[in-house]
C-alpha positions as CSV (number, residue, x, y, z in Angstrom):
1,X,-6.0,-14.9,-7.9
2,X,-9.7,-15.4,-8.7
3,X,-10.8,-12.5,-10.5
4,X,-14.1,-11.9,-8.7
5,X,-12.0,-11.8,-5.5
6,X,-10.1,-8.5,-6.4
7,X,-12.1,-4.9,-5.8
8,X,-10.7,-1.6,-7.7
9,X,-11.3,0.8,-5.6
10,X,-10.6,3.5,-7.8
11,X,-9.5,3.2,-11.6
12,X,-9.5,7.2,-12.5
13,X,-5.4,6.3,-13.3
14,X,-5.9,2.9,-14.9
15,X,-5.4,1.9,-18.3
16,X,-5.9,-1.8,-19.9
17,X,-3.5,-2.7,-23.2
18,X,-4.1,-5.7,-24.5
19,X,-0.8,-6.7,-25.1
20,X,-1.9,-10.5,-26.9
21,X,-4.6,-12.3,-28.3
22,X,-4.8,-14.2,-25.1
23,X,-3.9,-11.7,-22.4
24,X,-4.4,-7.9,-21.6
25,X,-2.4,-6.0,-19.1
26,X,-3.4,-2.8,-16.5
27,X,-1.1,0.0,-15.6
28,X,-0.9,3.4,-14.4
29,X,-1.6,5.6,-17.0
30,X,0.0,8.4,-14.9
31,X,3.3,6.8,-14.4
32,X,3.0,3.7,-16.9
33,X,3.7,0.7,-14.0
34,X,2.6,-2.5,-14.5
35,X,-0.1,-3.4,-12.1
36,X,-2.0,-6.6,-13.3
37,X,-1.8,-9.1,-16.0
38,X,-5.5,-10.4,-17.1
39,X,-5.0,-13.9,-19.2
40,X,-8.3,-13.7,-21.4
41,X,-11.5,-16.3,-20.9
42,X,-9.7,-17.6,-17.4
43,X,-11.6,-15.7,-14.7
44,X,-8.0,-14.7,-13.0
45,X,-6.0,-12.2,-12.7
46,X,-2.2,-11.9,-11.7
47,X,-1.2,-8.8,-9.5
48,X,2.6,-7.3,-9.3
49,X,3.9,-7.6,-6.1
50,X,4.9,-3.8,-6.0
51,X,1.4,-2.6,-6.4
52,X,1.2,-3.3,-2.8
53,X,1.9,-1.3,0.3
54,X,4.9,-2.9,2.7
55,X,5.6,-4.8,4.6
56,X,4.1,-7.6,2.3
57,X,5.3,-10.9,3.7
58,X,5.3,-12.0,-0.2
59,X,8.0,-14.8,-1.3
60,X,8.4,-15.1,-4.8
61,X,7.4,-18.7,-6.0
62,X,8.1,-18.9,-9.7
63,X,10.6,-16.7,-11.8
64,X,9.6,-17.2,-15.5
65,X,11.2,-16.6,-18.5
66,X,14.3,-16.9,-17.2
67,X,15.6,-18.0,-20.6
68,X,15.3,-14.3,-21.6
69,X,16.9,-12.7,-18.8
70,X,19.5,-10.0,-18.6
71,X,22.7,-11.0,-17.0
72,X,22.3,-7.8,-14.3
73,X,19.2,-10.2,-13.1
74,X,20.1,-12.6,-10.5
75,X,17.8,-15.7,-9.6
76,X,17.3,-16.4,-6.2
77,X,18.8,-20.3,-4.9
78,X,15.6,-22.8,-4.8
79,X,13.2,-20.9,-6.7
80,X,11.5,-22.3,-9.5
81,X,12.3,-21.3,-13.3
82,X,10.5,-21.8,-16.3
């Protein structure tokens, strides 16, 4: 999403780490979940689906990294991979 379209309402529990030279993550610096990924210089920002309250109506459109992926992790029929 368009960075400039996302408000914090409140970031008294938020931590940034930046976890690359080309990206930076936020999380919960009281319970250490991963709430957004921040690629650096692109003006967006990804969100993870369980930062949100249900019901969502989110479909997952992509699974990446799937290369990498523990055997316990099953991929869902006619989603992309990458």
């Amino acid at each position: 999403m368009p960075k400039l379209a996302l408000t914090i309402t409140k970031d008294s529990g938020l931590a940034w780490f930046q976890s690359s030279d080309t990206a930076k993550r936020g999380f919960c610096r009281i319970c250490g979940s991963t709430l957004f990924w921040e690629p650096v210089n692109e003006g967006r920002m990804a969100i993870s689906s369980g930062a949100f309250d249900g019901p969502t109506g989110i479909q997952t459109a992509k699974h990446i990294y799937t290369a990498d992926k523990g055997d316990y992790y099953m991929i869902e029929l006619g989603v992309l991979q990458s």
